[in-house]
C-alpha positions as CSV (number, residue, x, y, z in Angstrom):
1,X,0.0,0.0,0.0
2,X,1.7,3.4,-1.4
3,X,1.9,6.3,1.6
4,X,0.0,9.2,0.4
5,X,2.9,11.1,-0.3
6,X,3.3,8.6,-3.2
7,X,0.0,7.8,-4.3
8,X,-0.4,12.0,-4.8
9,X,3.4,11.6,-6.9
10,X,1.5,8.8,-8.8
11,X,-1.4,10.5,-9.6
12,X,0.0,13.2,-10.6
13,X,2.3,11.5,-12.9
14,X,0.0,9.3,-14.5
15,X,-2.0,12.4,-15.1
16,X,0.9,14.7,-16.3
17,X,1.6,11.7,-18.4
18,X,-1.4,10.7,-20.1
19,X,-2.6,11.5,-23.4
20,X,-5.0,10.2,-25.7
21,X,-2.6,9.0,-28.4
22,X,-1.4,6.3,-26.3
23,X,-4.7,5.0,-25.4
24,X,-5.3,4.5,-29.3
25,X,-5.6,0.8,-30.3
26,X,-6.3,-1.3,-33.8
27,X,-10.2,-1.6,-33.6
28,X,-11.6,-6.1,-42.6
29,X,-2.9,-32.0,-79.4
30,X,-2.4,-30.5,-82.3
31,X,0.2,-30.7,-85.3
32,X,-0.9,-27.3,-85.9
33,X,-0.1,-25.4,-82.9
34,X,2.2,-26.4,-80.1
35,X,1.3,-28.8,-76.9
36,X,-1.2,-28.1,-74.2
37,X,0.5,-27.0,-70.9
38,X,0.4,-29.7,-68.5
39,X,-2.5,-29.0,-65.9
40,X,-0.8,-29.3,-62.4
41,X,-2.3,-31.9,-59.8
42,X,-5.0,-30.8,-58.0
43,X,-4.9,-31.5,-54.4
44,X,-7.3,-32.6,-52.5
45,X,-9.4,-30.6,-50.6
46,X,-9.1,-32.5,-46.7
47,X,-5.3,-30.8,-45.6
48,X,-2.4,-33.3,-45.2
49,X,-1.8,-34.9,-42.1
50,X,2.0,-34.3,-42.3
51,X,2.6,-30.4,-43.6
52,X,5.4,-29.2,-45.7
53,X,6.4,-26.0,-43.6
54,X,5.8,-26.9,-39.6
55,X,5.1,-24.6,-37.5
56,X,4.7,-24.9,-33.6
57,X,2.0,-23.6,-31.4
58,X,2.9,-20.9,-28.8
59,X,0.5,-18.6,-26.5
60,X,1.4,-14.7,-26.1
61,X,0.7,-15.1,-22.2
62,X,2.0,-11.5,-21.7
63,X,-0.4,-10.6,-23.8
64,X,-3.8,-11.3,-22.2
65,X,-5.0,-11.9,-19.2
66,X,-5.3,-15.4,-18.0
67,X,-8.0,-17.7,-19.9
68,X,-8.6,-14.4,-22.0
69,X,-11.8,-13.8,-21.4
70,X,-12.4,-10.1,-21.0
71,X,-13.7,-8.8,-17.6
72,X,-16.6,-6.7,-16.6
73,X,-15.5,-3.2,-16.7
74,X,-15.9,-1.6,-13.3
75,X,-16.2,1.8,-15.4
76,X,-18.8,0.9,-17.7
77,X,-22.0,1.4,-15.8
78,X,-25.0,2.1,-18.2
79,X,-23.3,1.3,-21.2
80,X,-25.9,0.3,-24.2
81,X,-23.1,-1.8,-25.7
82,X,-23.1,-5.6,-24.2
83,X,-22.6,-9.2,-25.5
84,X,-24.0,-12.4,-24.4
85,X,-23.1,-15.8,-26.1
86,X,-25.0,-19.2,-25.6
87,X,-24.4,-22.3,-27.0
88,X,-20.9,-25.1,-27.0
89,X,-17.3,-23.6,-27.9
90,X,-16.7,-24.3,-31.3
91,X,-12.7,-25.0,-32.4
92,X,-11.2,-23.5,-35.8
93,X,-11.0,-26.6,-37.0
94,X,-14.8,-27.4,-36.0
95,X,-16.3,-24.2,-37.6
96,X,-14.3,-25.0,-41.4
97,X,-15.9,-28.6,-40.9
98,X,-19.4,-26.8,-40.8
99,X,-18.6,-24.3,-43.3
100,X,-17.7,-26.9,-46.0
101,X,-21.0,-29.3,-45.1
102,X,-22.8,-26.6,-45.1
103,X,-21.7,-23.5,-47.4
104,X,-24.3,-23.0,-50.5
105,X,-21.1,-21.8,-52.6
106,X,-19.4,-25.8,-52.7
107,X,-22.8,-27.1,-52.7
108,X,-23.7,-25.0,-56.0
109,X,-20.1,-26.1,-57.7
110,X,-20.8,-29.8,-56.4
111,X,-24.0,-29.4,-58.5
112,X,-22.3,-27.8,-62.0
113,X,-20.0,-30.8,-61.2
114,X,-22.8,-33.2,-61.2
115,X,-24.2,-31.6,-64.2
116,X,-20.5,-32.0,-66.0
117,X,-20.9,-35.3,-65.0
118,X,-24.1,-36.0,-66.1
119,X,-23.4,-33.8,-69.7
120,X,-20.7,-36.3,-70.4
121,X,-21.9,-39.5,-69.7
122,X,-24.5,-38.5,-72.3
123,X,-21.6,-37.7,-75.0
124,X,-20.1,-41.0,-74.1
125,X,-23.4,-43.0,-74.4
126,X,-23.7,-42.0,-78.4
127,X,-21.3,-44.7,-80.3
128,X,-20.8,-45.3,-83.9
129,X,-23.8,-43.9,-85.1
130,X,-23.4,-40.9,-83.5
131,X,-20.1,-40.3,-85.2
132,X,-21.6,-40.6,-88.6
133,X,-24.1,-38.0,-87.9
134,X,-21.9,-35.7,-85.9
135,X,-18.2,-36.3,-87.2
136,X,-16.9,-33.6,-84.2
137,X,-18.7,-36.0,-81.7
138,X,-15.1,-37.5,-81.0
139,X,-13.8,-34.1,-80.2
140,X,-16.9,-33.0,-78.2
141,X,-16.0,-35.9,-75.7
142,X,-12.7,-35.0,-75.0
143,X,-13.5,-31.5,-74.5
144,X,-16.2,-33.3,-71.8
145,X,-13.0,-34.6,-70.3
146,X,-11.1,-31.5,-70.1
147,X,-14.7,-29.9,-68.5
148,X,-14.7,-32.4,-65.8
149,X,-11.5,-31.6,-64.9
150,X,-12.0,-28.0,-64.8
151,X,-14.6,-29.1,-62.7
152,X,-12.2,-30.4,-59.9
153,X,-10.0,-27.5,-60.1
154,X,-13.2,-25.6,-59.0
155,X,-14.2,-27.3,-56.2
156,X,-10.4,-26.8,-54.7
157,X,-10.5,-23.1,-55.5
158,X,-13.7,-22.3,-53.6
159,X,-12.8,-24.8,-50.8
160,X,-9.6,-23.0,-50.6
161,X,-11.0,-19.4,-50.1
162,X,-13.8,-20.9,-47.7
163,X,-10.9,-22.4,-45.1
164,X,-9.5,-18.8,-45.5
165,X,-12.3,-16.6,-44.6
166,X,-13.0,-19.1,-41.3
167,X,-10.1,-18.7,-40.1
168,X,-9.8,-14.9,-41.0
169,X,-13.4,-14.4,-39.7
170,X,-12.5,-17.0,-35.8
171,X,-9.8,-14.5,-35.3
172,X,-11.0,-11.6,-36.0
173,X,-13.9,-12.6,-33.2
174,X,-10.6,-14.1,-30.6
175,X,-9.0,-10.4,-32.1
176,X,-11.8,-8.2,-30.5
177,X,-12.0,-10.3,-27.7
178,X,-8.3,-9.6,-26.7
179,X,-8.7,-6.2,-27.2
180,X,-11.7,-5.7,-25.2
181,X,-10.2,-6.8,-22.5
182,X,-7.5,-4.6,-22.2
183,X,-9.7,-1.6,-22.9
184,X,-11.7,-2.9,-20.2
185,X,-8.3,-2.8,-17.9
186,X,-7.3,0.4,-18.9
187,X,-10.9,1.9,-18.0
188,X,-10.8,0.1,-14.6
189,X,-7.3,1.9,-13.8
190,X,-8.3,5.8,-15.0
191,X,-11.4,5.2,-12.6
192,X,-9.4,4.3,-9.8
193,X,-7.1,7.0,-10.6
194,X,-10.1,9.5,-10.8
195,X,-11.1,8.2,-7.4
196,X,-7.6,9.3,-6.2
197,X,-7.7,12.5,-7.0
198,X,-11.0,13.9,-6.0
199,X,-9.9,12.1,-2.7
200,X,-6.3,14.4,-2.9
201,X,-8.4,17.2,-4.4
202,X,-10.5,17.3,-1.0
203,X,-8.2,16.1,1.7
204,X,-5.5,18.3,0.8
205,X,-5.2,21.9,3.0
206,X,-1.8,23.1,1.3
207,X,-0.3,23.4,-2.5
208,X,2.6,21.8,-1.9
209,X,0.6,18.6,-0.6
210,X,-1.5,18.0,-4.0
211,X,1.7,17.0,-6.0
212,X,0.9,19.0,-9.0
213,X,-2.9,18.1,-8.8
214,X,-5.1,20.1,-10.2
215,X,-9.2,20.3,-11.4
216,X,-8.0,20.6,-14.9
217,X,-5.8,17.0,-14.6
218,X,-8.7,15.3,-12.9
219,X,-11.0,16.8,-16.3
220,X,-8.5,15.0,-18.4
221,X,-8.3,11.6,-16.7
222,X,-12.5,11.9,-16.6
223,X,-11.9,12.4,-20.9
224,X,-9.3,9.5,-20.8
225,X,-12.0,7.7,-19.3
226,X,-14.3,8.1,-22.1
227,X,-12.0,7.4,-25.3
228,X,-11.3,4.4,-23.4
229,X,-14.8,3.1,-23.1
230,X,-15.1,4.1,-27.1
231,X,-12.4,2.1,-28.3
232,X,-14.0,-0.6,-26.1
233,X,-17.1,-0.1,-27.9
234,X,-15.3,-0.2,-30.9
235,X,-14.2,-3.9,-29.8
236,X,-17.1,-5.3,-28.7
237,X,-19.0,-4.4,-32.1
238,X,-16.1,-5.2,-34.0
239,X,-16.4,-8.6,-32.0
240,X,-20.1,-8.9,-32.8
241,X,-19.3,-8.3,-36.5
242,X,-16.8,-10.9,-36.9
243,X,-19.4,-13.5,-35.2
244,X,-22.6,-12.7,-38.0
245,X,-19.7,-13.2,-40.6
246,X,-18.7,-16.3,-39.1
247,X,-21.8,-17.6,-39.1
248,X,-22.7,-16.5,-42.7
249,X,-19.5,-18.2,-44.0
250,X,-20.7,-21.5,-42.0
251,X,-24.2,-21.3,-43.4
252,X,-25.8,-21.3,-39.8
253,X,-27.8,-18.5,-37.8
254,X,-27.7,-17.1,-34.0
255,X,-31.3,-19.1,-33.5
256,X,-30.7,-22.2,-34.8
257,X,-27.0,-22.4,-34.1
258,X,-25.6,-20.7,-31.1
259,X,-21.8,-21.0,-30.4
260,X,-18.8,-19.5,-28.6
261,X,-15.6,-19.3,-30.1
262,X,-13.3,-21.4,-27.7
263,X,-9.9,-19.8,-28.8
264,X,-9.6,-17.6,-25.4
265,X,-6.7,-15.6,-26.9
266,X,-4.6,-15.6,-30.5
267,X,-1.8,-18.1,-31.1
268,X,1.8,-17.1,-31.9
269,X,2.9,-19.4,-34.4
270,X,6.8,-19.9,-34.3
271,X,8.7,-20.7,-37.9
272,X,10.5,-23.9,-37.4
273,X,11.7,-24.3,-41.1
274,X,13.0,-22.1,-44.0
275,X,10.1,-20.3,-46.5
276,X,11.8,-18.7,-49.2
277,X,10.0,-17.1,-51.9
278,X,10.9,-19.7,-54.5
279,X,9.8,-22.1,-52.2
280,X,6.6,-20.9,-52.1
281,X,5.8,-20.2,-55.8
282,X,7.0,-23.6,-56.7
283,X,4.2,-24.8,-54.5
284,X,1.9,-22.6,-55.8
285,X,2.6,-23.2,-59.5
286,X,2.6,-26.6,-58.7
287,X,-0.8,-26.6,-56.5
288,X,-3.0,-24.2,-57.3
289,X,-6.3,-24.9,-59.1
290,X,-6.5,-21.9,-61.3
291,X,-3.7,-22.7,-63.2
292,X,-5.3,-26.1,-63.5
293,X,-8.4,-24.7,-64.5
294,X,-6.1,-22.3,-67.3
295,X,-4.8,-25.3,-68.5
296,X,-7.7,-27.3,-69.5
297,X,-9.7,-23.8,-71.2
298,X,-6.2,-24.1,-73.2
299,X,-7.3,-27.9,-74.3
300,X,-10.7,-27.2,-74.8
301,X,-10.7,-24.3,-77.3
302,X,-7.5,-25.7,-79.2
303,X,-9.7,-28.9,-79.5
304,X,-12.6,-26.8,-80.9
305,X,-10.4,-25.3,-83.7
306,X,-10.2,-29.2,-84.9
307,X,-14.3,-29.8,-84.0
308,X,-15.1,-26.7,-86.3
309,X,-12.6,-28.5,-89.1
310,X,-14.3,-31.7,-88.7
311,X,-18.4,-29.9,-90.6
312,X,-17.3,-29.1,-93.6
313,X,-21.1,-27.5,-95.0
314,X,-22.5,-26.1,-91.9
315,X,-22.8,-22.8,-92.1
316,X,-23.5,-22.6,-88.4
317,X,-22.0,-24.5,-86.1
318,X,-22.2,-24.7,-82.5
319,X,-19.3,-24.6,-80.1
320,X,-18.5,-25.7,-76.5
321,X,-19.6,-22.9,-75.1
322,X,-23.4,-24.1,-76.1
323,X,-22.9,-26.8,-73.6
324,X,-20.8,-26.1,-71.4
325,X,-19.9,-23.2,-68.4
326,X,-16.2,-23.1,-68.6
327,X,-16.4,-19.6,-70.8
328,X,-17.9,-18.1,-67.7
329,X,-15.7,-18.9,-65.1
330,X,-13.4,-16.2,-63.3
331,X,-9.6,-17.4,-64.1
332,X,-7.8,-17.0,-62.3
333,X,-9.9,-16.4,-59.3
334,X,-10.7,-12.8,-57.8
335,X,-7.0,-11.4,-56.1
336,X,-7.1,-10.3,-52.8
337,X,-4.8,-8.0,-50.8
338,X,-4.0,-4.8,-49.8
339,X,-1.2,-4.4,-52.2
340,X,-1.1,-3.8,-56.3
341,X,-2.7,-6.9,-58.1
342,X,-3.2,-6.6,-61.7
343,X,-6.5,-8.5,-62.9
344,X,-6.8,-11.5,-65.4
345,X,-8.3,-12.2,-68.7
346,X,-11.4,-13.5,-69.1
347,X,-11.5,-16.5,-72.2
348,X,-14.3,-15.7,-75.0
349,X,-16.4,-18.1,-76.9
350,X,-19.6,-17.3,-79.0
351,X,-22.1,-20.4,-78.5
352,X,-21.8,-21.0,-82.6
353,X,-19.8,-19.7,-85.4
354,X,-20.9,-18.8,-88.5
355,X,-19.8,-18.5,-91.9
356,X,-17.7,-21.4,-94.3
357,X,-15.6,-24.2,-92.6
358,X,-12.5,-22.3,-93.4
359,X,-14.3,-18.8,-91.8
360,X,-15.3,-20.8,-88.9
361,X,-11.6,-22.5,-88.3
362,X,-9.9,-19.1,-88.4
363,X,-12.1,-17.9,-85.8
364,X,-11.9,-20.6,-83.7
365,X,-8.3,-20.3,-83.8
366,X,-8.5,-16.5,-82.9
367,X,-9.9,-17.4,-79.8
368,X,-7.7,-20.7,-79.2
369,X,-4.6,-17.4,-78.9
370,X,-7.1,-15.6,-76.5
371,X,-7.0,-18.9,-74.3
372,X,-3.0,-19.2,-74.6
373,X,-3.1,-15.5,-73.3
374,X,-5.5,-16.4,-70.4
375,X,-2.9,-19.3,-69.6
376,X,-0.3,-17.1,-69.6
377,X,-1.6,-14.3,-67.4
378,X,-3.2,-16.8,-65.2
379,X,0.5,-18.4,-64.4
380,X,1.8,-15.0,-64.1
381,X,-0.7,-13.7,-62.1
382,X,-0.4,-16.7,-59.7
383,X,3.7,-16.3,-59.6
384,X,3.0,-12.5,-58.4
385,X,0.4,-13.6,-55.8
386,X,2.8,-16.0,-54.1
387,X,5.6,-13.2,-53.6
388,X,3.3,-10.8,-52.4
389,X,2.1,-13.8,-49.9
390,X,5.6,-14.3,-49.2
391,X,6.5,-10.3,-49.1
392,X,3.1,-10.2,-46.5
393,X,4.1,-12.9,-44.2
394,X,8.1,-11.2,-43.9
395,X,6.6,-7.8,-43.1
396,X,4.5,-9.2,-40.2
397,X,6.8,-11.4,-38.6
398,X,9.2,-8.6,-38.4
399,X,6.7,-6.4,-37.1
400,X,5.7,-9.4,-34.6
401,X,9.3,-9.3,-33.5
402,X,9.3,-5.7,-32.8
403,X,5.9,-5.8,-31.3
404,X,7.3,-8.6,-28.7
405,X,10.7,-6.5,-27.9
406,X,8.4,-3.5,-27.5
407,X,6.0,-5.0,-25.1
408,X,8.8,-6.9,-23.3
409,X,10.3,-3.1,-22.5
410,X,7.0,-1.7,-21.3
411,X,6.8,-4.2,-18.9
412,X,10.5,-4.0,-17.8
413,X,10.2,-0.1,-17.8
414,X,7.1,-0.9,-15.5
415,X,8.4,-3.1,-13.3
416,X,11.7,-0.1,-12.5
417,X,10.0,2.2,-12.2
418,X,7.8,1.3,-9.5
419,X,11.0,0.0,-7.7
420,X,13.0,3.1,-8.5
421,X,9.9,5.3,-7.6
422,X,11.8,7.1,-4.4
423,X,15.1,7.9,-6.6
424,X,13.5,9.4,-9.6
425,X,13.7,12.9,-9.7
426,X,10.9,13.8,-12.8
427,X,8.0,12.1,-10.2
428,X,6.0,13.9,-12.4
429,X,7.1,11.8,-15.6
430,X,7.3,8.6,-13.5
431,X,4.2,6.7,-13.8
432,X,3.5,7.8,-17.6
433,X,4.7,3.8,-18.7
434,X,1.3,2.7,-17.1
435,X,-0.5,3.8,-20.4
436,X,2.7,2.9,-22.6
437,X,2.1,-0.9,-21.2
438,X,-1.5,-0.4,-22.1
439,X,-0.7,0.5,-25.9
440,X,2.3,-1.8,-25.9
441,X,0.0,-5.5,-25.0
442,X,-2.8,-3.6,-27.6
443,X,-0.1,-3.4,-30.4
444,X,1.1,-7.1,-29.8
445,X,-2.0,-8.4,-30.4
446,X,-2.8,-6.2,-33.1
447,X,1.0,-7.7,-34.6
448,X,0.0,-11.4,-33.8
449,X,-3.5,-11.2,-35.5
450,X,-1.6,-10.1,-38.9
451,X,0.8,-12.5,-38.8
452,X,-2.4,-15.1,-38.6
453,X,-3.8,-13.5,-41.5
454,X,-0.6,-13.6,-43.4
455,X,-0.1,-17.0,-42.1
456,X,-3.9,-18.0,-43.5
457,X,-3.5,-16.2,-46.7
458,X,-0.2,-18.3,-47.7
459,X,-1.8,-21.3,-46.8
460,X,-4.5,-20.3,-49.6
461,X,-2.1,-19.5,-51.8
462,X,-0.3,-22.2,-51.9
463,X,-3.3,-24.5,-51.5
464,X,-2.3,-26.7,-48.7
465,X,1.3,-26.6,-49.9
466,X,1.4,-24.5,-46.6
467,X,-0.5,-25.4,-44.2
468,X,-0.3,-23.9,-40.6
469,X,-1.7,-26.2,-37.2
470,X,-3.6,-23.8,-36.1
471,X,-4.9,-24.9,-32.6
472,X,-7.8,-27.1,-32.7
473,X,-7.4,-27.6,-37.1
């Protein structure tokens, strides 16, 4: 218990210290033309067992406060802002299981798979009758082929970016949670220290006994008090937000499907093995779907050049794209990021050509180039993604680092000053590292959260080739 000699020297330096930027914390095959590129393997969608790049699981205990839940603020009588959560704790792992049983967006490409399916058992039904009335049959079923294929490569894409957004969504919710609750222990400390100095304020007979008090210091601790309980706010909606996105991404609702996210706090994942940047667009040039995808539109619009060739007195002539959906897909797939990212090409098809077999072969051709084009900026595109992934992921673990060192010295400075309290001569000054610790554990969690995201993101990118144990994955 501090005499009142130095409880009025650490009011008043808390006070002469405090200021609202430091309270200020992070609250979103042809003979023609030359071979087909080979389509890379597509992975499958469950993650490996063993991973490529390990990682190992670590908890920023300094951080948060023990289990992480955050408190009851002492400070925030009659506040309209509050949350209550029913239902079982739910793992990362747990909510991606929901979200791919239950998300309308694989559900819908399961279904154009089925109908891909379904379109080319039909082709394969017709034999040599079929031929003799439609000699480009032949062709048509190998561009089925290339469709089903395509068809694959879709699924992985969109299972891909649904593992992403889970995890991004669970820790944005464990994010605000962290956050919260140091908001709520920086409110509980400005109201004690507002307690403190009414109680000098009106106790104290001479100057010289109120330590540098004054009304006006007292005003600006009662101001501290409230940007404290809006960043708060800011937290707890921002925690409330990341929840209904959650849920949407998992395809459930608050009625039906209550849950608590059981992560208490954010996991610091420690590098145990070299990524290089090569490294990871080697995986990704060997992984990811779109390129897969790229490749087969490559197939099936060279093989349409030869299907037009085959009907020599048509003058109109249906293509692919009559029967089949791989014109209108996106490829490569939306980028994301914060950073520069140049957009693909979309391929073209008309749903027949017209004109004389010879007219209808040089169009076809025409667009068989736009397809070799999509190909190539698909692969480039892709090559780009991975080294920004890679460029992402360095930046945050540097900042992590800093972050760490930073909150490690706060907590040092802390710790010497309130054992050095008596020989300091700036009293005044002394006590100021009681908001700096504050700001210090907000900006650590702020740098562990982005090294998750980066952390997700390069998983996605690399689809699977990377692939992170997040706790309870």
């Amino acid at each position: 218990m501090l005499s009142r000699a130095c409880r009025k020297l650490f009011v008043a330096g808390i006070v002469t210290g405090l200021g609202f930027g430091a309270l200020a914390m992070a609250a979103g095959e042809s003979p023609l033309q030359p071979m087909a590129p080979v389509s890379p393997t597509i992975p499958a969608p469950v993650p490996p067992s063993s991973h490529l790049i390990r990682y190992q699981n670590l908890i920023p205990a300094q951080a948060t406060k023990a289990g992480g839940q955050p408190k009851g603020s002492k400070a925030d009588n009659g506040s309209l802002l509050t949350i209550e959560e029913t239902g079982p704790e739910m793992t990362l792992g747990e909510c991606i299981a929901v979200a791919v049983e239950r998300s309308p967006n694989l559900k819908a490409v399961r279904a154009s798979t089925s109908a891909s399916e379904a379109g080319y058992r039909a082709l394969m039904s017709f034999g040599t009758v079929g031929t003799l009335l439609s000699p480009d049959l032949d062709i048509r079923k190998q561009q089925a082929q290339r469709g089903l294929a395509g068809s694959s490569g879709e699924y992985q894409k969109v299972h891909n970016e649904l593992v992403q957004d889970v995890t991004r969504l669970y820790y944005s919710a464990v994010y605000a949670r962290q956050q919260q609750a140091i908001a709520d222990d920086v409110v509980d400390e400005l109201v004690e220290l507002e307690k403190l100095i009414k109680n000098i304020l009106e106790e104290s007979k001479q100057p010289e006994d109120l330590g540098g008090l004054t009304p006006g210091k007292l005003m600006t601790v009662q101001m501290g008090i409230r940007e404290t309980r809006s960043l708060r706010a800011d937290a707890l909606v921002g925690r409330k937000r990341a929840k209904a996105a959650l849920r949407q991404a998992m395809a459930v609702d608050a009625a039906t499907f209550p849950f608590r996210v059981k992560d208490p706090e954010l996991p610091l994942m420690k590098q145990t093995s070299e990524i290089t940047r090569e490294k990871v667009v080697e995986l990704a040039l060997e992984r990811r779907p779109e390129l897969a995808l790229a490749a087969a539109g490559v197939d099936v619009f060279r093989l349409e050049v030869y299907a037009q060739g085959k009907i020599p007195f048509k003058r109109v002539v249906p293509t692919f794209a009559s029967g089949a959906d791989l014109h209108s897909r996106d490829i490569p797939q939306t980028v994301r990021g914060k950073e520069y990212r140049p957009g693909g090409i979309i391929p073209e098809m008309p749903t027949q050509l017209v004109g004389s077999k010879y007219d209808r072969v040089c169009r076809a051709m025409a667009y068989s180039q736009k397809a070799d084009a999509v190909y190539e900026s698909a692969h480039s595109l892709i090559v780009l993604e991975a080294e920004n992934g890679f460029f992402e992921l360095e930046l945050a673990t540097e900042k992590l680092r800093q972050a760490k060192e930073k909150h490690d010295l706060a907590v040092d400075l802390q710790k010497y000053t309130l054992k050095n309290l008596p020989n300091i001569k700036a009293k005044d000054q002394a006590f100021q590292v009681q908001v700096l610790v504050a700001k210090a554990k907000s900006d650590y969690v702020e740098a562990v959260f982005q090294h998750l995201l980066a952390l997700s993101a390069l998983e996605r990118i690399t689809a699977g080739g990377i692939t992170p144990p997040f706790p309870g994955r």
